[in-house]
PDB file of N, CA, C, O and CB in Angstrom:
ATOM      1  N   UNK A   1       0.843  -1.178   0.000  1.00  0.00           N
ATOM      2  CA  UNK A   1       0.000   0.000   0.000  1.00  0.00           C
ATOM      3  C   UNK A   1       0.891   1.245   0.000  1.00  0.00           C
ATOM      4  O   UNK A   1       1.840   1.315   0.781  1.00  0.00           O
ATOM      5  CB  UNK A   1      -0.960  -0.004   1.223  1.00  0.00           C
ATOM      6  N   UNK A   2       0.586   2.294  -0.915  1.00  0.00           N
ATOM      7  CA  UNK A   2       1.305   3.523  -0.722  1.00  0.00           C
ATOM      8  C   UNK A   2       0.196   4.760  -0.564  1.00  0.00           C
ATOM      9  O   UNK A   2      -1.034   4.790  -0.526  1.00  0.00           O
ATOM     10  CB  UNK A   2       2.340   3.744  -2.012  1.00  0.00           C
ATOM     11  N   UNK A   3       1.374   5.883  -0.481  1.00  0.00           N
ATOM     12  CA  UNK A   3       0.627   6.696   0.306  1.00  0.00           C
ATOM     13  C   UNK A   3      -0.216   7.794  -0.853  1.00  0.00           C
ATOM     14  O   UNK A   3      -1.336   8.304  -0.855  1.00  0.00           O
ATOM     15  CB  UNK A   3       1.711   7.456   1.459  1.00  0.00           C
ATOM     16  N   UNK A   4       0.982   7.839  -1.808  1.00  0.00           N
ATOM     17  CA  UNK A   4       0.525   8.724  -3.120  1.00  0.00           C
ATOM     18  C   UNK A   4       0.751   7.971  -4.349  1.00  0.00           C
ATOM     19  O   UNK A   4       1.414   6.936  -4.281  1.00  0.00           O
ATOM     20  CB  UNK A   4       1.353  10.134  -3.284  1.00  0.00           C
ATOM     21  N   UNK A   5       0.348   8.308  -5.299  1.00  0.00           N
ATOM     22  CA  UNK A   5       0.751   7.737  -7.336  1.00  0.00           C
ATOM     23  C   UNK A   5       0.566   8.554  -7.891  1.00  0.00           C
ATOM     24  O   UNK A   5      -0.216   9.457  -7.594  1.00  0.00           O
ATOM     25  CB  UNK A   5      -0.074   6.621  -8.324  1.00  0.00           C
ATOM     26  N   UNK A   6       1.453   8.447  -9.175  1.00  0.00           N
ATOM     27  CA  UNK A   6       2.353   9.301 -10.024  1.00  0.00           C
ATOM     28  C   UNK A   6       1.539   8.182 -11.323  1.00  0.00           C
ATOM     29  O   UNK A   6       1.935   7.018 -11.375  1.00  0.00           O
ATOM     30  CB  UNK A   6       4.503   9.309  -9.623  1.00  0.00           C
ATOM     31  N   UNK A   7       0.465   8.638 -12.263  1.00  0.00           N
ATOM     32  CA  UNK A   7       0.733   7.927 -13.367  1.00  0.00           C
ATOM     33  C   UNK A   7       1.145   8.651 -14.393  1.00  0.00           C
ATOM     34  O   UNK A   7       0.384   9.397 -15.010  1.00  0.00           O
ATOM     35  CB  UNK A   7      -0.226   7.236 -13.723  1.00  0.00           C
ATOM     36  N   UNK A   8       2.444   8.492 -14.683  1.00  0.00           N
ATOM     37  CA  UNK A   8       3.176   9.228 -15.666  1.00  0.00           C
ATOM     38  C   UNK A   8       3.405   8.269 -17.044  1.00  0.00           C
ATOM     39  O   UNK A   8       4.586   8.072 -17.329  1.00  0.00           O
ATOM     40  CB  UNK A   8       4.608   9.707 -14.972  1.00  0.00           C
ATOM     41  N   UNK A   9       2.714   7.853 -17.640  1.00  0.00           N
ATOM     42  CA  UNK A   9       2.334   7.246 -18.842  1.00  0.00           C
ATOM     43  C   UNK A   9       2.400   8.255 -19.613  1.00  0.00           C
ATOM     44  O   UNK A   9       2.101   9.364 -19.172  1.00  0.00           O
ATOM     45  CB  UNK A   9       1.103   6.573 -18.907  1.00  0.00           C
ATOM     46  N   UNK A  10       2.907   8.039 -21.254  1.00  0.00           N
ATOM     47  CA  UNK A  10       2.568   9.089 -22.032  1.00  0.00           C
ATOM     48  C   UNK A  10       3.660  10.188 -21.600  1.00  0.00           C
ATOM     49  O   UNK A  10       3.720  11.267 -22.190  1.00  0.00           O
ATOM     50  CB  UNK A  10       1.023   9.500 -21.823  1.00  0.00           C
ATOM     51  N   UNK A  11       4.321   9.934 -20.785  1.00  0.00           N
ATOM     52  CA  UNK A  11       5.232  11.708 -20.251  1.00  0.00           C
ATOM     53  C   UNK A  11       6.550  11.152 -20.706  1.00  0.00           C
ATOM     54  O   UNK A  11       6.954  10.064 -20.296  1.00  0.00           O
ATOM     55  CB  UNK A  11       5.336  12.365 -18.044  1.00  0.00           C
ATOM     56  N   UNK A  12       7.314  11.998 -21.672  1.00  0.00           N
ATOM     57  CA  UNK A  12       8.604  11.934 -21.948  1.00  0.00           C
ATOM     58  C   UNK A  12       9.533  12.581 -21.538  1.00  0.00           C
ATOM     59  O   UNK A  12       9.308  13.788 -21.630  1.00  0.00           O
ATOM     60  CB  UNK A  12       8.746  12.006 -22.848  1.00  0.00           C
ATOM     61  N   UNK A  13      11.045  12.193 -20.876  1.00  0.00           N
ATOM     62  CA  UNK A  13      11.881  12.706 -20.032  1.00  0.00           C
ATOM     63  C   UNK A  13      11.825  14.301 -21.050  1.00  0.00           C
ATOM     64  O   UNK A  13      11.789  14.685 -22.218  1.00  0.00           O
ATOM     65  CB  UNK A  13      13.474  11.667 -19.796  1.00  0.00           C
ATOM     66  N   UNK A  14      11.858  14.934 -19.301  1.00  0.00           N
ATOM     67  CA  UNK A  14      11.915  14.889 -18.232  1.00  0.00           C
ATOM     68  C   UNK A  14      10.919  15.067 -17.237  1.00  0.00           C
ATOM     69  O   UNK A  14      11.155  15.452 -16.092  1.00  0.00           O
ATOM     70  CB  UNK A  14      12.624  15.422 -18.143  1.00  0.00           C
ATOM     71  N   UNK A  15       9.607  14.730 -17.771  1.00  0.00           N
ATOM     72  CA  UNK A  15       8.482  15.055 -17.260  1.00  0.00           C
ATOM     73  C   UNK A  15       7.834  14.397 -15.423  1.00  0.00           C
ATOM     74  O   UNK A  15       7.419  15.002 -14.434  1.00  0.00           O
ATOM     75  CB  UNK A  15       7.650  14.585 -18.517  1.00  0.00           C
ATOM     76  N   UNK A  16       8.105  12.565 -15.805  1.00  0.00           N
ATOM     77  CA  UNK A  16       7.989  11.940 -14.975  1.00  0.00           C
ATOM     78  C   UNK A  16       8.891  12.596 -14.045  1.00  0.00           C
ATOM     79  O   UNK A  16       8.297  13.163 -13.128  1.00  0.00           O
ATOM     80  CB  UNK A  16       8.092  10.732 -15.291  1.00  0.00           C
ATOM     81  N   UNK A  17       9.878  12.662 -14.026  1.00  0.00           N
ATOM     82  CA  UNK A  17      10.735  13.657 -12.906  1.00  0.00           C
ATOM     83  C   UNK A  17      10.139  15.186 -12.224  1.00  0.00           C
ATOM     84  O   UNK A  17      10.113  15.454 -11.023  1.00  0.00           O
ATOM     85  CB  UNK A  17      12.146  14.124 -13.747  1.00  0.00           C
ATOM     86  N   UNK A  18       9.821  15.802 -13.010  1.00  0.00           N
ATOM     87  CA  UNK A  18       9.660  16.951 -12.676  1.00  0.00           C
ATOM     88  C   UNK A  18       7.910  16.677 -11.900  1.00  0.00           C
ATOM     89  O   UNK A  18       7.546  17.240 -10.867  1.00  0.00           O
ATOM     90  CB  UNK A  18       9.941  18.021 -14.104  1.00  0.00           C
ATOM     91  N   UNK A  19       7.083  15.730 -12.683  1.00  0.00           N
ATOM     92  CA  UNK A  19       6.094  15.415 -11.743  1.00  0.00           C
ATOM     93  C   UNK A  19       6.387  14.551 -10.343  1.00  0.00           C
ATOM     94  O   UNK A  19       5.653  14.574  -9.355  1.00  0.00           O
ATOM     95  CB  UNK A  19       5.158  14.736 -12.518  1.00  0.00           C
ATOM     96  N   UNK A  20       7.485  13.869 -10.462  1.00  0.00           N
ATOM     97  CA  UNK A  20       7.937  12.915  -9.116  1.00  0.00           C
ATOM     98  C   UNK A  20       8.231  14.257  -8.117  1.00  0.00           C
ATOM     99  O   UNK A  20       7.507  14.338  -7.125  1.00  0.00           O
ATOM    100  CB  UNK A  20       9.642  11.679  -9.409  1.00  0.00           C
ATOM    101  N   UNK A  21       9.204  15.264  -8.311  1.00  0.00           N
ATOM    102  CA  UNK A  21       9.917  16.139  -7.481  1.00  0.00           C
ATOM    103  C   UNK A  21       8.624  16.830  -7.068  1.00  0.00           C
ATOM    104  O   UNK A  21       8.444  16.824  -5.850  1.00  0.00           O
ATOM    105  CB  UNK A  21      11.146  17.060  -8.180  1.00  0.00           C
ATOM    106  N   UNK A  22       7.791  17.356  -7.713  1.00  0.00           N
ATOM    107  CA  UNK A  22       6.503  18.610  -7.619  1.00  0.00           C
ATOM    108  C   UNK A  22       5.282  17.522  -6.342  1.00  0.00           C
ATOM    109  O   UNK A  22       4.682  18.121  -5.450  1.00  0.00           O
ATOM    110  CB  UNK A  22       5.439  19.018  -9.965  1.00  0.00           C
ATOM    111  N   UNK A  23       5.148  16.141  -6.497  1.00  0.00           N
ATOM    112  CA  UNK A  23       4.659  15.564  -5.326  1.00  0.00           C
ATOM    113  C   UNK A  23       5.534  15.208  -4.334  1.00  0.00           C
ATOM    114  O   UNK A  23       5.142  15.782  -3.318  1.00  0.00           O
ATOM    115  CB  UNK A  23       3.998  14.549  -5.592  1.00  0.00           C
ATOM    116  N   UNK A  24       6.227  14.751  -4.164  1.00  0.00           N
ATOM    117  CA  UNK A  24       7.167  14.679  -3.326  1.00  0.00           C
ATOM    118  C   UNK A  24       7.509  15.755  -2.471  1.00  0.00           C
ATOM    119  O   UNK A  24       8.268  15.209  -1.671  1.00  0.00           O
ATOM    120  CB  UNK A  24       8.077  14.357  -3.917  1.00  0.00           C
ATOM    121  N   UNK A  25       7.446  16.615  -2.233  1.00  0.00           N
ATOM    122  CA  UNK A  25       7.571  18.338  -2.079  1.00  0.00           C
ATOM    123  C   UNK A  25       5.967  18.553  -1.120  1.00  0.00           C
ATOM    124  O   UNK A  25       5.795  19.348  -0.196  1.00  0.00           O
ATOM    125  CB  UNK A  25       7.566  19.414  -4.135  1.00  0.00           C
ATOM    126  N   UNK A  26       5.196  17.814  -1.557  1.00  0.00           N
ATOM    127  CA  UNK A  26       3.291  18.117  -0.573  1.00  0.00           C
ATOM    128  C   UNK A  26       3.625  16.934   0.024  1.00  0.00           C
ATOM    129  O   UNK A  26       2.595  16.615   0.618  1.00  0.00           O
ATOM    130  CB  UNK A  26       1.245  18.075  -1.590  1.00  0.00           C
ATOM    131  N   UNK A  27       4.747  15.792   0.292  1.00  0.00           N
ATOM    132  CA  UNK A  27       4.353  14.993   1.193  1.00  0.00           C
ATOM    133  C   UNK A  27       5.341  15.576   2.707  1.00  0.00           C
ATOM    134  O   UNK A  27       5.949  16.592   3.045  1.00  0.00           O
ATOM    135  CB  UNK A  27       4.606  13.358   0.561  1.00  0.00           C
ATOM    136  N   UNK A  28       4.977  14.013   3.362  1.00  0.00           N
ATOM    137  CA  UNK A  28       5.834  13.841   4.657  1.00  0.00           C
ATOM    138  C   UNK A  28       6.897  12.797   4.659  1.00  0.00           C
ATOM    139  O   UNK A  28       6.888  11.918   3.798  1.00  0.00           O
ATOM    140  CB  UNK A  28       4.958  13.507   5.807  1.00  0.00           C
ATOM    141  N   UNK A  29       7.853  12.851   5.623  1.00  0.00           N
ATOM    142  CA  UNK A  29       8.920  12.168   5.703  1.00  0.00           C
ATOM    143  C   UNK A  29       8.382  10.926   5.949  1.00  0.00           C
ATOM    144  O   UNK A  29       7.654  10.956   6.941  1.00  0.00           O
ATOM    145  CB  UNK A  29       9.856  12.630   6.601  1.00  0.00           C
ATOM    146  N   UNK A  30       8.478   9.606   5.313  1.00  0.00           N
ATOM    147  CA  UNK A  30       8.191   8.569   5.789  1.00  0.00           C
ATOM    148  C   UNK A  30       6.609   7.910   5.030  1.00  0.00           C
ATOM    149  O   UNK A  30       5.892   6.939   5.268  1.00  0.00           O
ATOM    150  CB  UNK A  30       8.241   8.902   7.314  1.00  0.00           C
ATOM    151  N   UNK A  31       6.586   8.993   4.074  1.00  0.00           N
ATOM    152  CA  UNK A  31       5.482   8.488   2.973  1.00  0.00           C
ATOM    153  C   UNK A  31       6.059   7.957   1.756  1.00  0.00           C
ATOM    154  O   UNK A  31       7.102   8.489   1.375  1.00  0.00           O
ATOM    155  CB  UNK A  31       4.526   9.641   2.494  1.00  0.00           C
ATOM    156  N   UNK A  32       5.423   6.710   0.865  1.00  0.00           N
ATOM    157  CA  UNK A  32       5.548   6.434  -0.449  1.00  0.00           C
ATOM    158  C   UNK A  32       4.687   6.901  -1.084  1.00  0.00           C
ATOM    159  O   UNK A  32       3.568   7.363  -0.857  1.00  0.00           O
ATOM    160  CB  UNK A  32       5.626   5.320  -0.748  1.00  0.00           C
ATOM    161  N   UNK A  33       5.572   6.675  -2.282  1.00  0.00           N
ATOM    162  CA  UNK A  33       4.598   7.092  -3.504  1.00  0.00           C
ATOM    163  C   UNK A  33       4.764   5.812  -4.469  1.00  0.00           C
ATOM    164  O   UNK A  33       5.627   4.945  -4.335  1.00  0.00           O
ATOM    165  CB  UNK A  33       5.101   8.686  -4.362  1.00  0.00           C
ATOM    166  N   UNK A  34       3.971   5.851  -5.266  1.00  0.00           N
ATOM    167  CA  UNK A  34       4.466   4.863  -6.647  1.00  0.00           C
ATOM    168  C   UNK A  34       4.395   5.845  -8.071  1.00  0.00           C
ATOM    169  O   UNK A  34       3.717   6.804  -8.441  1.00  0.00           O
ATOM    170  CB  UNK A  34       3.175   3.303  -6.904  1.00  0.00           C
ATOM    171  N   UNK A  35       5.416   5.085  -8.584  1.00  0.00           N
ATOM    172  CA  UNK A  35       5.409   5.903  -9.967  1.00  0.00           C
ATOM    173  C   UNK A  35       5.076   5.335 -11.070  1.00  0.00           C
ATOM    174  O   UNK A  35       5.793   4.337 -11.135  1.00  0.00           O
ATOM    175  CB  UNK A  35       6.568   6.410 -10.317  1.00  0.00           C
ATOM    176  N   UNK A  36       4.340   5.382 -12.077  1.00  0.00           N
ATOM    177  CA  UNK A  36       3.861   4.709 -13.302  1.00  0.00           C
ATOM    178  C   UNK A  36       4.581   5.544 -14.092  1.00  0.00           C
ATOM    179  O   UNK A  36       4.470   6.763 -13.967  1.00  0.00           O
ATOM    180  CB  UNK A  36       2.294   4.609 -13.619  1.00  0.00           C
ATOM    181  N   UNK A  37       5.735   4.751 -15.366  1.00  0.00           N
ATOM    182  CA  UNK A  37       5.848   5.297 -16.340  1.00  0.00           C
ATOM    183  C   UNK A  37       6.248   4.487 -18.000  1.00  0.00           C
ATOM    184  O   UNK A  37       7.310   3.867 -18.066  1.00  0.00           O
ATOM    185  CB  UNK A  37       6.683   6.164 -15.814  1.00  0.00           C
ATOM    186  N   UNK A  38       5.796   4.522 -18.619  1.00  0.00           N
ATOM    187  CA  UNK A  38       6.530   3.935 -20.187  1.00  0.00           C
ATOM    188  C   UNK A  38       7.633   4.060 -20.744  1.00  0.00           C
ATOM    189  O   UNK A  38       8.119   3.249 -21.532  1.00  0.00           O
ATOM    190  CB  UNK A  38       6.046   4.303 -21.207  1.00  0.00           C
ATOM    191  N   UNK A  39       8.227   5.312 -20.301  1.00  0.00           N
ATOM    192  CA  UNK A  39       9.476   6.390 -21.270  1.00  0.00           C
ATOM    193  C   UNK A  39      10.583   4.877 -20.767  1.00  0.00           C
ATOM    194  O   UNK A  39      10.687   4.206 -19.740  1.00  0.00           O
ATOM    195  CB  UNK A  39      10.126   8.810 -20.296  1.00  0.00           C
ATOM    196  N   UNK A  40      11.042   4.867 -21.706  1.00  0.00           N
ATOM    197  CA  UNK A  40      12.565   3.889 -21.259  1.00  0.00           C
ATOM    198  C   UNK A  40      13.808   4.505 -19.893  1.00  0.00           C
ATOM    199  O   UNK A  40      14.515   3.976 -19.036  1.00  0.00           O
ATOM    200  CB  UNK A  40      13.697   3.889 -22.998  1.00  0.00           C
ATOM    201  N   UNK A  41      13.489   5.954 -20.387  1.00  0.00           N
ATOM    202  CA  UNK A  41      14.350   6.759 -20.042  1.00  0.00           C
ATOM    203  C   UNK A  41      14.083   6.544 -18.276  1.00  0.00           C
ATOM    204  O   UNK A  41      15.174   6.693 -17.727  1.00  0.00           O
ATOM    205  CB  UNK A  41      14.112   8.270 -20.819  1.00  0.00           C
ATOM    206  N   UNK A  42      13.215   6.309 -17.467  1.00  0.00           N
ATOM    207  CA  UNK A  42      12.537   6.724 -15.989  1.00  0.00           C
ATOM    208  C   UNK A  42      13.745   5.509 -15.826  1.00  0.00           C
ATOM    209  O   UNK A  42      14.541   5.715 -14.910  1.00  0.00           O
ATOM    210  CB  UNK A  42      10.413   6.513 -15.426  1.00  0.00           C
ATOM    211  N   UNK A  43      13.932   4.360 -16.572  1.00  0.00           N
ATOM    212  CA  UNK A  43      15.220   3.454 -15.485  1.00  0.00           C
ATOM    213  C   UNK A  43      16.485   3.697 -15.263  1.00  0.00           C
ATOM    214  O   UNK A  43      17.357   2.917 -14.881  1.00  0.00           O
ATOM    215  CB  UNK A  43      15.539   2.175 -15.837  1.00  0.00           C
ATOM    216  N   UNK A  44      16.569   5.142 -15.594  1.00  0.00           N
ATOM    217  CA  UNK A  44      17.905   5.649 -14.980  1.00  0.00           C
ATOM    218  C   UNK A  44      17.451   6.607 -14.789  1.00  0.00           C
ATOM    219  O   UNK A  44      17.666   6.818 -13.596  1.00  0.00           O
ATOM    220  CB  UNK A  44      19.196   5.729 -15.613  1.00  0.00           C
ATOM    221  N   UNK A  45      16.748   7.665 -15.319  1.00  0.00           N
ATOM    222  CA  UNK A  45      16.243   8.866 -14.483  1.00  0.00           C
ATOM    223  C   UNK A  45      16.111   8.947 -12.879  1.00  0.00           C
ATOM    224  O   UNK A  45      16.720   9.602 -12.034  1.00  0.00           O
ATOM    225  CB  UNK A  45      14.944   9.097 -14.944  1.00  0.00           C
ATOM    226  N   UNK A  46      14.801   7.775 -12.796  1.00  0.00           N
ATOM    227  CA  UNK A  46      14.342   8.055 -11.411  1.00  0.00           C
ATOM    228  C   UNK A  46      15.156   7.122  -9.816  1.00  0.00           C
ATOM    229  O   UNK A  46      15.042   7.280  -8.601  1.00  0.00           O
ATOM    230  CB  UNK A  46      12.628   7.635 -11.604  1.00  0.00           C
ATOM    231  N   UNK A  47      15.965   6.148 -10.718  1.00  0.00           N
ATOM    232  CA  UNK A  47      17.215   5.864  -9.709  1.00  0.00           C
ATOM    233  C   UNK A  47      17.953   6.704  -9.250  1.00  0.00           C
ATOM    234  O   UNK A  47      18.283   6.955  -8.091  1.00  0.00           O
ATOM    235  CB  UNK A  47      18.097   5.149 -10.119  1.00  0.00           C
ATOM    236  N   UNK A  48      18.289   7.282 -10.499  1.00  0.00           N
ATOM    237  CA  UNK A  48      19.387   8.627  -9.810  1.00  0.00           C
ATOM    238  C   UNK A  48      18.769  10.057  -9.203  1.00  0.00           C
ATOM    239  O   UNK A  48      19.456  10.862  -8.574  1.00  0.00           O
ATOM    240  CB  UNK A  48      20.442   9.254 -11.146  1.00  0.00           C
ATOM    241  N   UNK A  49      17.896  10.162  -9.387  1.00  0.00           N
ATOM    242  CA  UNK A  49      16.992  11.219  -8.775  1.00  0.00           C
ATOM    243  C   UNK A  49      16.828  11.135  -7.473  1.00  0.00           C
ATOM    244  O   UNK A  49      17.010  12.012  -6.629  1.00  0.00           O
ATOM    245  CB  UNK A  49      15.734  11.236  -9.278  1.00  0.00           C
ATOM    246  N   UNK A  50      16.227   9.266  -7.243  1.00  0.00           N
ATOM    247  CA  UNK A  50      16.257   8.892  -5.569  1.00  0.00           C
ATOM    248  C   UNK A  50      17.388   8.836  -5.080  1.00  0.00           C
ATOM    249  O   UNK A  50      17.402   9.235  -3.915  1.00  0.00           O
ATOM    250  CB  UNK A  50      15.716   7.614  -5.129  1.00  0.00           C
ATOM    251  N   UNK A  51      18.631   8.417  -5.581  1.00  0.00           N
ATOM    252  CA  UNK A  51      19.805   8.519  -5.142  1.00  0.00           C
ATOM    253  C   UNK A  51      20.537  10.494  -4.756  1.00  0.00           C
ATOM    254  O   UNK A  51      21.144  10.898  -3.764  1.00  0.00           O
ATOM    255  CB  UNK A  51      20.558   7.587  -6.410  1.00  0.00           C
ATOM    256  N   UNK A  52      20.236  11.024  -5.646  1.00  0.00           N
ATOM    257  CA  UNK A  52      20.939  12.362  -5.287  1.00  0.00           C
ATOM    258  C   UNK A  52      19.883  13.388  -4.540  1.00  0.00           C
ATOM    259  O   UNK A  52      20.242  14.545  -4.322  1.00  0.00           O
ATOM    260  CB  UNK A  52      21.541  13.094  -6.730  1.00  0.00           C
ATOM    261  N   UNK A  53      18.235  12.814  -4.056  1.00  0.00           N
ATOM    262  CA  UNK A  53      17.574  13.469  -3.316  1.00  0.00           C
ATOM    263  C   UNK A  53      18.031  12.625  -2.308  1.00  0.00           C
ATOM    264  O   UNK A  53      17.876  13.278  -1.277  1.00  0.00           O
ATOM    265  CB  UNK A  53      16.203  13.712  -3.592  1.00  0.00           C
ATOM    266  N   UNK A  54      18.541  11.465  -2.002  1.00  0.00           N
ATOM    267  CA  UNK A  54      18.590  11.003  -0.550  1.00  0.00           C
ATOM    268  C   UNK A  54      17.083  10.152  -0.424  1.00  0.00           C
ATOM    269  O   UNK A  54      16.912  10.298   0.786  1.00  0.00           O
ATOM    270  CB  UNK A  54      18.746  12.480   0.636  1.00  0.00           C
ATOM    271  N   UNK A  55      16.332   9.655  -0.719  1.00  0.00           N
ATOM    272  CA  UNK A  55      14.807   9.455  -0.349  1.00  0.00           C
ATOM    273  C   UNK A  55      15.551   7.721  -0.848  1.00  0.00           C
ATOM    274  O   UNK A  55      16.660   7.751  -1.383  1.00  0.00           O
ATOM    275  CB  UNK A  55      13.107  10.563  -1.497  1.00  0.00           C
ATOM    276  N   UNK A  56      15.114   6.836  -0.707  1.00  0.00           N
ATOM    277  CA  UNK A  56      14.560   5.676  -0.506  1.00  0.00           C
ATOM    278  C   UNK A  56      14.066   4.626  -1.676  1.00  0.00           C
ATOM    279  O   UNK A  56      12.895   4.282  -1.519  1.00  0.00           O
ATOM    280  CB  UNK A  56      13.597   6.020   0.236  1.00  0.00           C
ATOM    281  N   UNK A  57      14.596   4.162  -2.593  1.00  0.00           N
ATOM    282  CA  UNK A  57      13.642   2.977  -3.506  1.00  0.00           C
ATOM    283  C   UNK A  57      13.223   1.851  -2.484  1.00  0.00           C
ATOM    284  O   UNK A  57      14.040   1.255  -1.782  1.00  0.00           O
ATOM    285  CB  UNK A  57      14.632   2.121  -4.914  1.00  0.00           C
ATOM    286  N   UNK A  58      12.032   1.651  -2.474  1.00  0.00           N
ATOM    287  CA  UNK A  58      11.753   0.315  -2.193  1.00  0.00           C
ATOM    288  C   UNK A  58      11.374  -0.778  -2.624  1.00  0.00           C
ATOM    289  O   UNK A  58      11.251  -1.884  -2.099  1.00  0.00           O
ATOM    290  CB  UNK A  58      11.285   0.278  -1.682  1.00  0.00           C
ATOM    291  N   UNK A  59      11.120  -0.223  -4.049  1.00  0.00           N
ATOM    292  CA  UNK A  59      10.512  -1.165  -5.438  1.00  0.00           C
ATOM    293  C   UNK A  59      11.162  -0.338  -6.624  1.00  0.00           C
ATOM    294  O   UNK A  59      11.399   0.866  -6.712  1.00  0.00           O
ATOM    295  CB  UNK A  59       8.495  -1.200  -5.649  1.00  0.00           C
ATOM    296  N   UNK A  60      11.427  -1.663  -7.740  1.00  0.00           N
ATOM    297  CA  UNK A  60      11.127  -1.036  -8.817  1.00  0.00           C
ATOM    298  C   UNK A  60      10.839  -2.251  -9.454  1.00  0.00           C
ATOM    299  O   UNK A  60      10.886  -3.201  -8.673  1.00  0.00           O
ATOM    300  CB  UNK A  60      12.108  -0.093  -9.403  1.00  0.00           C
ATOM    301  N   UNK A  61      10.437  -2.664 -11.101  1.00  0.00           N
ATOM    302  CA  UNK A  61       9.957  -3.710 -12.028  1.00  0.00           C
ATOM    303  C   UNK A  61       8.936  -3.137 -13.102  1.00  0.00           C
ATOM    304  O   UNK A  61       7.984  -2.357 -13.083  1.00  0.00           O
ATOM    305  CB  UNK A  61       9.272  -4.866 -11.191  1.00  0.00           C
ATOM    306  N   UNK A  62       9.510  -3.802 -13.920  1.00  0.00           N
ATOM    307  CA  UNK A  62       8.518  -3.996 -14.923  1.00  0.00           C
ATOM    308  C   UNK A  62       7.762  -4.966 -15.178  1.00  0.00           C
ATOM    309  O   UNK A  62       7.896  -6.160 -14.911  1.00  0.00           O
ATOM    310  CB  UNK A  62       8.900  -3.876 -15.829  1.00  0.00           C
ATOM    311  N   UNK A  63       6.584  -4.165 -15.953  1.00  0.00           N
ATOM    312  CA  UNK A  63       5.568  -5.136 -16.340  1.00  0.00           C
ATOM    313  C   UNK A  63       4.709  -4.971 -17.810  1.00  0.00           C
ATOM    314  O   UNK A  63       3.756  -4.205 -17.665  1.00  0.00           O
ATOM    315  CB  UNK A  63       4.587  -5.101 -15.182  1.00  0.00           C
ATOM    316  N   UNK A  64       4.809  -5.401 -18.888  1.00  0.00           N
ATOM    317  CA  UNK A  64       4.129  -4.909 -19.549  1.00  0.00           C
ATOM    318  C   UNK A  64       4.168  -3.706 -20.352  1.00  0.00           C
ATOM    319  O   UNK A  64       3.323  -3.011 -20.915  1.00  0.00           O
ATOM    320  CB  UNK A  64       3.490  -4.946 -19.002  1.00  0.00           C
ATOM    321  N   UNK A  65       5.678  -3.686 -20.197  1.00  0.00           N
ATOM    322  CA  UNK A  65       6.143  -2.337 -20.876  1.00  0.00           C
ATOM    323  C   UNK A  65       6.333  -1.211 -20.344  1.00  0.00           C
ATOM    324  O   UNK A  65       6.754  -0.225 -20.950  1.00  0.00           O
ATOM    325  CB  UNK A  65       5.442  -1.961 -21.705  1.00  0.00           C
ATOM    326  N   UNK A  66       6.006  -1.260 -19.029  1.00  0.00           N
ATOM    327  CA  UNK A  66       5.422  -0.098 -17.981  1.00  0.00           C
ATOM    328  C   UNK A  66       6.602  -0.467 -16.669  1.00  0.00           C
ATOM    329  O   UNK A  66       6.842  -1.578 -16.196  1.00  0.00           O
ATOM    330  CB  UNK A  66       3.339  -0.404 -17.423  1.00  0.00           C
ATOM    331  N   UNK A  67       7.138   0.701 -16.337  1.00  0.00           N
ATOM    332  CA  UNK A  67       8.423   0.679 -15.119  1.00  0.00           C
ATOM    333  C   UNK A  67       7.481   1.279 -13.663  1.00  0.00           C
ATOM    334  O   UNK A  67       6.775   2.266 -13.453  1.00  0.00           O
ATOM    335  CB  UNK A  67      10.107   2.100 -15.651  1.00  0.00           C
ATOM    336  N   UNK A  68       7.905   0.132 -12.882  1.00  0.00           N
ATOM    337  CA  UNK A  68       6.922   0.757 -11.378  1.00  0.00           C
ATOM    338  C   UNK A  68       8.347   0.887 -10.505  1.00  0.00           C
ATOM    339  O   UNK A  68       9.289   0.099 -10.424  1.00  0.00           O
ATOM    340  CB  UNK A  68       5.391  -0.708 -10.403  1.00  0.00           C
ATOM    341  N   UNK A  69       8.116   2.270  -9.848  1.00  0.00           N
ATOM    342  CA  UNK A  69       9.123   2.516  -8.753  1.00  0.00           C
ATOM    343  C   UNK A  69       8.152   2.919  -7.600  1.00  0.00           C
ATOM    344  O   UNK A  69       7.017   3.360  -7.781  1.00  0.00           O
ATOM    345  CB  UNK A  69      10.312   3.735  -9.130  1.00  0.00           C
ATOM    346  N   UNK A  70       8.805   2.689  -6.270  1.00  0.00           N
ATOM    347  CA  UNK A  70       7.642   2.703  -4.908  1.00  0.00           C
ATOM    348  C   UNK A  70       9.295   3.890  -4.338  1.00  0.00           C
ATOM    349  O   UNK A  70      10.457   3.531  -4.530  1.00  0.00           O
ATOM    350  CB  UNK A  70       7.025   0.371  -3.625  1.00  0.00           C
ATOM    351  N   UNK A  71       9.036   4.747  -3.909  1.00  0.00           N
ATOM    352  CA  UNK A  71      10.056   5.920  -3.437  1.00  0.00           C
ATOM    353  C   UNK A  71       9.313   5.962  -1.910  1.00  0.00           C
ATOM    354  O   UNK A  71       8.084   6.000  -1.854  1.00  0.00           O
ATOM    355  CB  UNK A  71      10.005   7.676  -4.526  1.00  0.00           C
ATOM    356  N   UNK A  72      10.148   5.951  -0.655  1.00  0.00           N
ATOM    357  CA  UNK A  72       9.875   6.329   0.390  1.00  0.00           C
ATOM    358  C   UNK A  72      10.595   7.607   0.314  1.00  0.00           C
ATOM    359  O   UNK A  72      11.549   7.784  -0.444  1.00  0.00           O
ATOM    360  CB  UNK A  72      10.125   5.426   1.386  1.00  0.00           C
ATOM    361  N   UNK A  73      10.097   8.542   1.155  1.00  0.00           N
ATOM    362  CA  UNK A  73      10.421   9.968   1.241  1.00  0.00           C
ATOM    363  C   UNK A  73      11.339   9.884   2.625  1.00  0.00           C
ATOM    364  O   UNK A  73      11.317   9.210   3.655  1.00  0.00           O
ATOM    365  CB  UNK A  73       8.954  11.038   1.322  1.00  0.00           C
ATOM    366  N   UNK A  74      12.125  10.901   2.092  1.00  0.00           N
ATOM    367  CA  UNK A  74      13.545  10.582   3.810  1.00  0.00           C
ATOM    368  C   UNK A  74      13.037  11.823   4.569  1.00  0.00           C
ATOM    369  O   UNK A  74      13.524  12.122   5.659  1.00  0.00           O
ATOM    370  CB  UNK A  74      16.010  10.868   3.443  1.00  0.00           C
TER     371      UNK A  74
END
């Protein structure tokens, strides 16, 4: 179960990012989110994004063409 979702389908870098950072920003420390996206690009985008904000992967996988990341907020 998470706390927020991101369906970023259809959004081409750098969009899914800039929508990940813009929610992430209305939460609290110790909330997830999940992220829905297609772009190829989100499997290195949004690793390194969680990595140089400091926040948390707790999931990622594909399915169906579609990349799911679960981000806990630090």
């Amino acid at each position: 179960m998470v706390d927020e979702k991101i369906d970023a389908q259809g959004m081409m870098c750098p969009m899914p990012i800039v929508q990940l950072t813009k929610k992430m920003k209305t939460m609290s420390p110790g909330q997830t989110l999940e992220l829905v996206a297609d772009d190829v690009g989100a499997l290195e985008d949004v690793p390194a994004w969680v990595s140089r904000t400091g926040n948390e992967m707790l999931e990622q996988r594909q399915e169906s063409g579609k990349y799911y990341f679960v981000i806990k907020k630090k």
